[in-house]
N, C-alpha and C positions, 0 to 999 in steps of 0.2 A: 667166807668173807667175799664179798664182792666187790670188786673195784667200776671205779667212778667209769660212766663212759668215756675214753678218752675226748679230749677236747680239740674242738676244731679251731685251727688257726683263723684268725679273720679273713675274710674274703676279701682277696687282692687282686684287681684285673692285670689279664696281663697285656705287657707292650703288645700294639699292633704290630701286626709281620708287614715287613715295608716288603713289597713283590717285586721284584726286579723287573724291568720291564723285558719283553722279550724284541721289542724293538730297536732297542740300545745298537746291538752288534749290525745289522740292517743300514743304521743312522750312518757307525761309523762307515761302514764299508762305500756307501753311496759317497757320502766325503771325501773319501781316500780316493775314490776313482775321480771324480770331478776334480779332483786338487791336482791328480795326473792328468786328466784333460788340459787344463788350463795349462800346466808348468811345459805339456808338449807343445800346442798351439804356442805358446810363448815362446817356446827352443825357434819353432819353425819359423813364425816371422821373424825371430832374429836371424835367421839364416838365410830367408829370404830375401832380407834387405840387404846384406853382408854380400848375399852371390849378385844381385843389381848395382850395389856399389864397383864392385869389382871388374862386371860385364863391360858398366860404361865408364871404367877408366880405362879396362883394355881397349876401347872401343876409340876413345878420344886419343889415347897415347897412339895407335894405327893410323889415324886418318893425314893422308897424304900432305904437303906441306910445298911441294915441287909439283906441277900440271905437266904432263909431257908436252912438248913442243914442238915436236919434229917425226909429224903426219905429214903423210904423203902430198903431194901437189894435186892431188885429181885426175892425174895420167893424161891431160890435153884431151878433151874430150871434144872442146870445142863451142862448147856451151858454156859461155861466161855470161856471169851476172853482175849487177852493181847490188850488192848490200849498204845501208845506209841504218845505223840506228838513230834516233833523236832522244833525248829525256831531257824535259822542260822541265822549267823549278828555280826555288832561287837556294842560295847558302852550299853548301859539301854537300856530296854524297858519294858511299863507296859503291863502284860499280862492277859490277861481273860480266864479261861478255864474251860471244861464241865467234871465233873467227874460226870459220871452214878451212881444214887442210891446215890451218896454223898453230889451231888450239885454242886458248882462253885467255883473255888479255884482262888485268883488273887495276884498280887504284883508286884513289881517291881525287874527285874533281870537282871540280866548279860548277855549277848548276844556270845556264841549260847546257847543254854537252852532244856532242854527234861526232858517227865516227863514220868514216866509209871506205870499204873496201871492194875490190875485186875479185869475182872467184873464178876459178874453172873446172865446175862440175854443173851435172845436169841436176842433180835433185842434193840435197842439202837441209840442215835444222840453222836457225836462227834463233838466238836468244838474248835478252838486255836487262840484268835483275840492276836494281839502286835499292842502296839504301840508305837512309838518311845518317848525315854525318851531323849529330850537335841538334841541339833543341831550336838555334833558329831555321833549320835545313828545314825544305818544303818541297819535295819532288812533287812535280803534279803529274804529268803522263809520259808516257814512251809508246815511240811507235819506230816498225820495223817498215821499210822502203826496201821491194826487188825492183829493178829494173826503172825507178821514178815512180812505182808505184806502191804505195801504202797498202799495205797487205794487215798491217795486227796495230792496235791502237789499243791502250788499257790505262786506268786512272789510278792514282795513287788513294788506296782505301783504307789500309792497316799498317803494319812496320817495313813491308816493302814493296817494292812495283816493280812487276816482272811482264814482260811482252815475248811469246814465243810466236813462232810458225816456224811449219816445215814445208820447204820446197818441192813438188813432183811436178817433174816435167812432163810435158804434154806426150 
């Protein structure tokens, strides 16, 4: 007796093999470093702006409030001079200025304004900052006078006018 040849099932394709890519792991790793790049750069400027905030409040809470006053006289040297500042202008303006051997005199004044003092030293700095006081304030120039004679002259350009020289005697 012989039997039938067995029978073949019908021909069924099979599912495609989906291939993993070998890229995948690559992808994420590059990711994960870049996502830690950034989240560091982030940490840091926040740190950096944190340590700036903090610099210049230590910075602004220091700065002096009191000018010392009580510098020497110049030891009679014998060599006196007439300092004379001027600053022309109409409306307020606060000013700042250098009195030799006295210190720093400031306030707020009337526009135009002059002050003059006497000193008794041979060589010496000279300075006269304004600044405007109020939107109708218009300082136009300052000039600094040794002896009658006009030595620094400067015009009012941006937010303030400042006239320096320093004295060396002959």
């Amino acid at each position: 007796m012989s039997y039938p040849p067995p029978q073949q099932p019908p021909f069924q394709p099979q599912p495609p093999v989906v291939q993993k890519s070998k890229a995948t792991p690559i992808i994420i790793a590059i990711l994960a470093v870049v996502l830690l790049v950034c989240l560091g750069c982030a940490g840091f400027a926040a740190y950096s702006l944190w340590w700036a905030k903090e610099t210049a409040e230590d910075i602004v809470d220091n700065i002096p409030t009191d000018f010392p006053t009580n510098f020497p006289t110049g030891g009679g040297t014998g060599s006196t001079h007439t300092v004379r500042y001027e600053v022309t202008g109409t409306g307020k303006a606060t000013l700042i200025w250098a009195e030799v051997h006295v210190g720093q005199g400031n306030g707020e004044v009337d526009l135009p304004w002059s002050k003059e003092f006497v000193l008794d030293a041979p060589n010496f700095g000279a300075q006269v900052i304004a600044v405007p006081k109020g939107a109708d304030a218009k300082p136009d120039t300052c000039k600094i006078f040794i002896d009658g004679v006009e030595k620094k002259t400067a015009k009012f350009s941006s937010k303030t006018l400042t006239c320096s020289f320093v004295y060396v005697s002959k």
